[in-house]
C-alpha positions as MATLAB code, in Angstrom:
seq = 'XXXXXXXXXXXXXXXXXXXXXXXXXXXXXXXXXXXXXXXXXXXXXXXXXXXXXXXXXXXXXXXXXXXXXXXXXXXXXXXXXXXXXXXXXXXXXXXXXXXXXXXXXXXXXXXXXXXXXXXXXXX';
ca = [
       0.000    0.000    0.000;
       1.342    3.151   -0.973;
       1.832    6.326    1.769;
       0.054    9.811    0.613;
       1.202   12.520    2.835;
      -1.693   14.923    2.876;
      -0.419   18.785    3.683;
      -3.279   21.146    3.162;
      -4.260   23.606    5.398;
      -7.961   23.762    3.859;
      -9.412   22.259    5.955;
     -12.779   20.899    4.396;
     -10.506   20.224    1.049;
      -8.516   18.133    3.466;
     -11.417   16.326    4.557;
     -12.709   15.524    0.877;
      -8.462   14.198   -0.393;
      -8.484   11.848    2.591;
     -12.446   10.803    2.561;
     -11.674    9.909   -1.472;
      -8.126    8.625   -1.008;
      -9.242    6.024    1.651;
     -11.530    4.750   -0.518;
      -8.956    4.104   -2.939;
      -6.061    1.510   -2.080;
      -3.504    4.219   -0.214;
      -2.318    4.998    3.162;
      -2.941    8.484    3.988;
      -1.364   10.658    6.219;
      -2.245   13.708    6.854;
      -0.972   17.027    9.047;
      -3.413   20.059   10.560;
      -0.386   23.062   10.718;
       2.438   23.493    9.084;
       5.204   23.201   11.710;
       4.427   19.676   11.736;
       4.934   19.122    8.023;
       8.744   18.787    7.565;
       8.731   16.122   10.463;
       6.467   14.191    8.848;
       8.075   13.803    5.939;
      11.144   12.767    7.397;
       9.334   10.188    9.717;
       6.739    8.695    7.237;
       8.878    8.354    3.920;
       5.503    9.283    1.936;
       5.183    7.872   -1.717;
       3.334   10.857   -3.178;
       2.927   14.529   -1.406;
      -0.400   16.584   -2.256;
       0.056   20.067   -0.701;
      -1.921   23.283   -1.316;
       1.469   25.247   -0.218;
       1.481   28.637   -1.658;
       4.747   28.982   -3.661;
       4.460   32.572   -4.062;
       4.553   32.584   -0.268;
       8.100   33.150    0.670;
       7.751   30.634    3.743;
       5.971   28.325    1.941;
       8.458   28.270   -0.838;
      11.321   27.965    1.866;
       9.315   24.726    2.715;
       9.038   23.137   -0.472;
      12.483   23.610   -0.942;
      13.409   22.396    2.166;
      11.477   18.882    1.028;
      13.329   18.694   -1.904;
      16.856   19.394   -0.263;
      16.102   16.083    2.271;
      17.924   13.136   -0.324;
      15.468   10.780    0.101;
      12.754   12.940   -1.292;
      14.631   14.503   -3.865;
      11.915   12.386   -6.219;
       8.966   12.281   -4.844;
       6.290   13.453   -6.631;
       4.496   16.082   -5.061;
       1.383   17.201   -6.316;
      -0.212   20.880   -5.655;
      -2.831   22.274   -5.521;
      -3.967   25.871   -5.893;
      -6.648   28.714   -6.130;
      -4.805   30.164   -9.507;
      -2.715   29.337  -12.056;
      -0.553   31.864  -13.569;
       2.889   31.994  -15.548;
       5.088   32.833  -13.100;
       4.074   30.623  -10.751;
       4.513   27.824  -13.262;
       7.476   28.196  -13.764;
       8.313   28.584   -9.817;
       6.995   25.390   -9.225;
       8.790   23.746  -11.877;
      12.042   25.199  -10.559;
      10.692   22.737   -7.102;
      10.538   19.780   -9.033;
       6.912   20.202   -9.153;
       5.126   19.063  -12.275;
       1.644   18.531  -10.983;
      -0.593   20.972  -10.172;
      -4.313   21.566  -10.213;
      -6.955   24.330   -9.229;
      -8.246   23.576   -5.849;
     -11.493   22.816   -7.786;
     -10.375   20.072   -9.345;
     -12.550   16.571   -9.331;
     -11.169   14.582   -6.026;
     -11.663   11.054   -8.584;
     -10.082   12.600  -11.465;
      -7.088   13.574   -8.573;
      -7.515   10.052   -7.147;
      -6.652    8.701  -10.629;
      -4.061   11.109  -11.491;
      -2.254    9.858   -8.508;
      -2.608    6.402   -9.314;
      -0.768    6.925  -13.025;
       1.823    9.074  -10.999;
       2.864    6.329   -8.562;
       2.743    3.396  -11.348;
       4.940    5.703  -13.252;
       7.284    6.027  -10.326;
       8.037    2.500   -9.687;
];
């Protein structure tokens, strides 16, 4: 069974990933604030990350670069998700080694299948 670390901070979005997720055949793990992200990470090894970290956010950039600093999650796919999609941002996320990302309105299914294709990719 494959971990899913779950770091959103929406709350009722949240709720939804891990309500569709567990139907599905993953782990999930998931974290309420933000200091406890980074520790998580470390301690669960997660297969797949889905985040709605803002990377125009100068902390939350910090983070995600922090993540991909750690060697052992250097490829992990992480998977974001966001109120807007705009060039810039793009390309900030790409410089993360972040090539998935969605609108926060995106269909938790379509998401749940997205992931699947991501993770048989992987190994």
């Amino acid at each position: 069974m494959k971990n899913i670390l779950i770091l959103v901070d929406d709350v009722p979005l949240r709720s939804k990933i891990l309500e569709v997720l567990n139907l599905e055949i993953f782990h999930t793990i998931s974290a309420k604030k933000t200091s406890e992200w980074l520790g998580l990470v470390k301690e669960q090894y997660p297969d797949l990350i889905i985040t709605d970290l803002d990377a125009r956010d100068s902390e939350s950039y910090e983070l995600l670069k922090q993540f991909r600093q750690l060697t052992f999650f250097k490829d992990t796919p992480i998977i974001l998700l966001t109120k807007q999609i705009e060039e810039e941002f793009c390309f900030q996320v790409w410089q993360l080694g972040i090539s998935l990302y969605f609108l926060k309105t995106v269909d938790l299914y379509f998401l749940s299948q997205v992931i699947f294709l991501r993770l048989k990719q992987k190994y």
